[in-house]
C-alpha positions in Angstrom: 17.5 26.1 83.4 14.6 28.7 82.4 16.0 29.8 79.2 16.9 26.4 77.7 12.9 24.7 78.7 11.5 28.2 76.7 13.9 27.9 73.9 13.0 24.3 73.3 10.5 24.5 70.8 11.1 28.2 69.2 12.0 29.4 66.3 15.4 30.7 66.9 18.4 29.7 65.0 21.6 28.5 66.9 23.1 32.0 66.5 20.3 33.3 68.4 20.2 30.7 71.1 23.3 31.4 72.1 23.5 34.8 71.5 20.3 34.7 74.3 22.2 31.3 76.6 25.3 34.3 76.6 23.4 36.7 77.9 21.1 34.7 80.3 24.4 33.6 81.8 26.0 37.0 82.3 22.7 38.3 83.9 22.9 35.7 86.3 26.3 35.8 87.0 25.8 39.6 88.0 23.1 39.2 90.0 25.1 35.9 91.8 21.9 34.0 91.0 23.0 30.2 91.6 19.8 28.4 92.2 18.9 27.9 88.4 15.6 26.9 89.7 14.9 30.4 91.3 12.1 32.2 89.7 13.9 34.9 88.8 15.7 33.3 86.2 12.4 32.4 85.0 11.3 35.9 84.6 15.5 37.3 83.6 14.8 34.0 80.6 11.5 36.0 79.6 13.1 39.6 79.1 16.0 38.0 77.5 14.0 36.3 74.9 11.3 39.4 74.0 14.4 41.9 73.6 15.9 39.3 71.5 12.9 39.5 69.4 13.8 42.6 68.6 17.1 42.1 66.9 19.5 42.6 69.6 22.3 40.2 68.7 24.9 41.3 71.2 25.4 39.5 74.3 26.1 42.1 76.4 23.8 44.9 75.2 21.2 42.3 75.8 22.2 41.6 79.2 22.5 45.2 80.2 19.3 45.8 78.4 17.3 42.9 80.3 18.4 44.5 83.5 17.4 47.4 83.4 14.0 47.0 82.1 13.4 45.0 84.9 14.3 48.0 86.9 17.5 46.1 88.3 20.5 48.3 89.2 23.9 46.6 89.6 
């Protein structure tokens, strides 16, 4: 899966993983993305992570917040 191969080598703390694994997961699941190996998860994993880095520790609020800055209406 994207997010896990980015998350690999960072500096996130487990909190934060899977604060970001929650969310990757829930973006998916709305969009009914099943091909992990589509690369659009590649790019959903990239938003996920850069609004993480900005202290958003709620699942949710980061999967709502990763759709619609890519502009993505559900």
């Amino acid at each position: 899966m994207a997010i896990y191969r980015l998350l690999q080598n960072s500096a996130f703390g487990p909190d934060q993983i899977k604060v970001m694994t929650d969310a990757y997961e829930a973006t998916l699941n709305t969009l009914r993305l099943v091909d992990r190996s589509d690369p659009v998860t590649l790019l959903i994993a990239k938003k996920i992570i850069e609004i993480a880095q900005t202290n958003e520790r709620d699942p949710s609020r980061l999967a709502k917040r990763t759709l619609e800055e890519l502009g993505i209406r559900t």
